[in-house]
DRENDO-1510 file (C-alpha; in Angstrom, 1 decimal, always signed):
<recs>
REC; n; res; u; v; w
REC; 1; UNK; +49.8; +3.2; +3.8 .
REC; 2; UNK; +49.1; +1.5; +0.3 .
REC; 3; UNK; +46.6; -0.7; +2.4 .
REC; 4; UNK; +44.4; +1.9; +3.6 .
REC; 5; UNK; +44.1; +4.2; -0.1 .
REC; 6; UNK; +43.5; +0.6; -1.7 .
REC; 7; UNK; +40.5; +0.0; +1.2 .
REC; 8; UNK; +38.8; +3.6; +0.5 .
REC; 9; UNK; +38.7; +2.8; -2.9 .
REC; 10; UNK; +37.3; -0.3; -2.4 .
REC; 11; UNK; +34.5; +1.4; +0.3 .
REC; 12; UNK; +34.1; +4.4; -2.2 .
REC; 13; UNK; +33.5; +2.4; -5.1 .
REC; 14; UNK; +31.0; +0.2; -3.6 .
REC; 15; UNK; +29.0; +3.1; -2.2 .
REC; 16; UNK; +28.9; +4.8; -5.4 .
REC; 17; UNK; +27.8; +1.5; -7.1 .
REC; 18; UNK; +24.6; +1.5; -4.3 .
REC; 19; UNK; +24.1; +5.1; -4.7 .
REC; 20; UNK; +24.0; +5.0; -8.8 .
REC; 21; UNK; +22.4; +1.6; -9.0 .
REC; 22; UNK; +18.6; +1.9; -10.3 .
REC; 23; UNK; +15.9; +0.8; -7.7 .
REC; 24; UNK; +12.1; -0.2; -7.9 .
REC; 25; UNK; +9.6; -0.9; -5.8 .
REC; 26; UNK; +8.1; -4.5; -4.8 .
REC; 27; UNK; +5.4; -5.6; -7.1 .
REC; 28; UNK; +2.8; -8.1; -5.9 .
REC; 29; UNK; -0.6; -8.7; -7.3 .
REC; 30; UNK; -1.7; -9.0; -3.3 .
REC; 31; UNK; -2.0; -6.2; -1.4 .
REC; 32; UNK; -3.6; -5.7; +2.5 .
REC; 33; UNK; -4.8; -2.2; +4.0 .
REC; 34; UNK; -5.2; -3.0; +7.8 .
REC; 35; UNK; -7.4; -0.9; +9.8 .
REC; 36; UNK; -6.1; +2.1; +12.0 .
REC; 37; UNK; -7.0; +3.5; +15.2 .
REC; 38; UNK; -7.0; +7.4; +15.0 .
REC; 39; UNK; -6.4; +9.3; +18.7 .
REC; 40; UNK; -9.9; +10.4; +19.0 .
REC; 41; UNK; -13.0; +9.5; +17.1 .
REC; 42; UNK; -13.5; +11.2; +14.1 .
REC; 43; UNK; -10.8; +13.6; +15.0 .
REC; 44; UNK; -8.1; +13.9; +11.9 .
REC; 45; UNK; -8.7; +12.1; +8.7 .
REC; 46; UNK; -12.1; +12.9; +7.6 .
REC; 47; UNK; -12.7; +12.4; +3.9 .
REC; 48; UNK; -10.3; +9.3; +2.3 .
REC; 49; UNK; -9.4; +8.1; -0.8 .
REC; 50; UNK; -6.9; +5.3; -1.8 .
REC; 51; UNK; -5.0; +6.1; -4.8 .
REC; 52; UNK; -4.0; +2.9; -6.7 .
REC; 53; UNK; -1.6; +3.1; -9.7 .
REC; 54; UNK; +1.2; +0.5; -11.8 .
REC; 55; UNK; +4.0; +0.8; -14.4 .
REC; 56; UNK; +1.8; -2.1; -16.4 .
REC; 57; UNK; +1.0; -0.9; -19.6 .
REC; 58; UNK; -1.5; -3.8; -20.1 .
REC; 59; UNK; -4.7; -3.2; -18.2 .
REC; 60; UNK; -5.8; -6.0; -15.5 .
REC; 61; UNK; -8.3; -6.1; -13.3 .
REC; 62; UNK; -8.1; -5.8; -9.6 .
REC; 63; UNK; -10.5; -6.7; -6.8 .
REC; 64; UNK; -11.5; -4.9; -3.6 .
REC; 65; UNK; -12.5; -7.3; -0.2 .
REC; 66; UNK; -13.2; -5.7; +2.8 .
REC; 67; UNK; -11.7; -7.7; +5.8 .
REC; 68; UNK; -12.3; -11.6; +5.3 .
REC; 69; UNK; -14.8; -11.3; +2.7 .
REC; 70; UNK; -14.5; -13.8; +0.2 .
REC; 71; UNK; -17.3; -11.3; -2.3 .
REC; 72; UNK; -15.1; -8.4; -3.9 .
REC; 73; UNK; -17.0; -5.0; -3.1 .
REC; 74; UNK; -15.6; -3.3; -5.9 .
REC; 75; UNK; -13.9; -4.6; -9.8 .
REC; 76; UNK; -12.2; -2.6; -11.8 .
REC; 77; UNK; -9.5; -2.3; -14.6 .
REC; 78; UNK; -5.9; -0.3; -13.8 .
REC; 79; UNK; -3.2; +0.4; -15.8 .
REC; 80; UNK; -0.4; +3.2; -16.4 .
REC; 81; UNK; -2.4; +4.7; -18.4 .
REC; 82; UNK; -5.1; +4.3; -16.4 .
REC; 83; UNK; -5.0; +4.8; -12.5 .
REC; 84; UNK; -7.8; +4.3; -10.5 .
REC; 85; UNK; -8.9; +6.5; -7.1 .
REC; 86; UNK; -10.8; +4.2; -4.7 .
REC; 87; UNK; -13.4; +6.6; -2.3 .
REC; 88; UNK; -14.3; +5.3; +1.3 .
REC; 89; UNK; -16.4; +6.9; +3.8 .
REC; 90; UNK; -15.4; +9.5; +6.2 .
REC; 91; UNK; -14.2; +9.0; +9.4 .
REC; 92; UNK; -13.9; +6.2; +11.9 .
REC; 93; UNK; -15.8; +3.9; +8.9 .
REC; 94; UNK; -14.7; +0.8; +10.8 .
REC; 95; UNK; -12.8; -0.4; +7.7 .
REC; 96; UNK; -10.1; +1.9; +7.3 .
REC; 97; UNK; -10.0; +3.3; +10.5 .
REC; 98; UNK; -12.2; +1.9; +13.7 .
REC; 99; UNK; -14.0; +3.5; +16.3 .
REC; 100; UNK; -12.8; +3.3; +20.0 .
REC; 101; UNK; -15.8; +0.7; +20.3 .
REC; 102; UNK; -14.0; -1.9; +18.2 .
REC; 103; UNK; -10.6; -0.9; +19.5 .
REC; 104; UNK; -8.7; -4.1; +20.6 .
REC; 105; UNK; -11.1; -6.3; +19.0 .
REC; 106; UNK; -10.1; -8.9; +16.3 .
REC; 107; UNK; -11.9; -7.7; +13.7 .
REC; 108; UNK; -13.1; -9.8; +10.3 .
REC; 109; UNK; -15.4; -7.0; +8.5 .
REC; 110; UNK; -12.6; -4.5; +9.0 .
REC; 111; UNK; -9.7; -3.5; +6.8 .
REC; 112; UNK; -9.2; -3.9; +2.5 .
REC; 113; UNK; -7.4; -6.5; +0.4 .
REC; 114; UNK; -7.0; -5.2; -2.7 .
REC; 115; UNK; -5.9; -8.6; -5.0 .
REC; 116; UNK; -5.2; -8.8; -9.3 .
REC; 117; UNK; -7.1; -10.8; -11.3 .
REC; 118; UNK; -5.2; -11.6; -14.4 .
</recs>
């Protein structure tokens, strides 16, 4: 009987020390946005936006490629205090989501890296 009280302590203790223990989320100054395939063309997500935010106080700059490019389409600087709203075209804009054309296709032009600078 000892045995078991002296395990559930053990078992409570160590869920309570997961539970309470802080968490973040991963960090990386490389991120990729591979394209979708909605059901139907054109059919849910119409007007899109990708929100881009970090805990940095110190701004940095971060560029935008589409697919493989090696050109960013887009610069700009992001902070905390700072966050920055990226706009793409509506619809099946074959870099966020592609039409039922490309489906299946191994595609270069299509999807976003977004990568830091500094």
């Amino acid at each position: 009987m000892p045995f078991r009280l002296f395990y559930l302590r053990v078992i409570f203790t160590t869920l309570l020390f997961i539970i309470t223990h802080a968490t973040f989320a991963q960090l990386s100054d490389l991120h990729y946005l591979p394209p979708l395939k909605q059901k139907d063309n054109n059919i849910g997500f119409q007007e899109q936006a990708i929100y881009l935010s970090t805990p940095e106080i110190t701004p940095f700059t971060v560029n935008i490629y589409q697919g493989t490019n090696t050109t960013p389409i887009s610069s700009f600087s992001l902070s905390n205090a700072s966050p920055y709203v990226y706009n793409l075209a509506n619809g099946d804009n074959n870099i966020t989501f592609v039409d039922d054309a490309k489906t299946g296709e191994v595609l270069t032009t299509s999807g976003l890296r977004f990568e830091s600078v500094n």
